[in-house]
C-alpha positions in Angstrom: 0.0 0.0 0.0 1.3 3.7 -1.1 0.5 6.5 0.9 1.3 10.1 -0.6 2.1 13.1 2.1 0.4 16.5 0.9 3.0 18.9 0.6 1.9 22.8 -0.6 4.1 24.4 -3.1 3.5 27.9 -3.9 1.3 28.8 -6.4 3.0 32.4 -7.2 6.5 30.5 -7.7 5.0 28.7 -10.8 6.3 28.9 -14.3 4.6 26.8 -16.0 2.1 23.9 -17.2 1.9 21.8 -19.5 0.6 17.9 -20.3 3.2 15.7 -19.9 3.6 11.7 -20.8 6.4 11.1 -18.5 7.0 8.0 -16.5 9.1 9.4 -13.7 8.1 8.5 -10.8 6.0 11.2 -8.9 2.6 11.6 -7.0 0.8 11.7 -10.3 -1.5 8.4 -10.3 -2.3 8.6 -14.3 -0.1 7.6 -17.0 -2.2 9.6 -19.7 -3.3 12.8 -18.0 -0.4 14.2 -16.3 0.8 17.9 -15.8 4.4 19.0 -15.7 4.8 22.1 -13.6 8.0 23.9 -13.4 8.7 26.7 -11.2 10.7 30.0 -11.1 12.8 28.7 -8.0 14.6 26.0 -8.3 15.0 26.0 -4.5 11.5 24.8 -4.1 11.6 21.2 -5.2 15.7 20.6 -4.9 15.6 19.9 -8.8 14.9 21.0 -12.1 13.1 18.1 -12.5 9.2 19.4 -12.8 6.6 18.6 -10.4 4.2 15.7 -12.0 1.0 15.5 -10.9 -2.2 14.3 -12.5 -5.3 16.3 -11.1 -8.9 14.8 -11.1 -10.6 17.7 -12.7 -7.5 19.0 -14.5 -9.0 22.3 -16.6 -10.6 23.3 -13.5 -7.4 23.4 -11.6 -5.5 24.6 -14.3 -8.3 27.8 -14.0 -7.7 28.0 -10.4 -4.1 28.2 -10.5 -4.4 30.8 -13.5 -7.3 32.9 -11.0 -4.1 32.6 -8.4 -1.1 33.4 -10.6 -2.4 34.8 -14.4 1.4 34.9 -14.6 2.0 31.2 -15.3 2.5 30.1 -18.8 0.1 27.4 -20.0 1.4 24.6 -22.7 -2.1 22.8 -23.9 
């Protein structure tokens, strides 16, 4: 059994989104609908490796971000 810890990153610090296929290994749970999101600070996840994540509702958390930060670049 796989338990994931919530962790907040912050929403101003990010760059950018964009749909991703990537296998790494990260909290993301889908293989298909996964987002990549990079952020101005490298300092924020140790790595330049993006953050992969694959939200349920993913437009509507893309909008929320955007309502937070209409600063981040989004890749569709």
């Amino acid at each position: 059994m796989f338990f994931f810890i919530p962790t907040a990153y912050p929403i101003d610090k990010i760059k950018e989104i964009k749909p991703t296929k990537s296998v790494l290994s990260s909290p993301a749970t889908s293989l298909s609908h996964r987002l990549a999101i990079t952020f101005t600070d490298r300092k924020i996840l140790k790595s330049s490796i993006p953050l992969i994540i694959s939200p349920v509702r993913q437009e509507e958390f893309i909008r929320q971000l955007l309502s937070v930060n209409p600063q981040i670049k989004h890749l569709a």
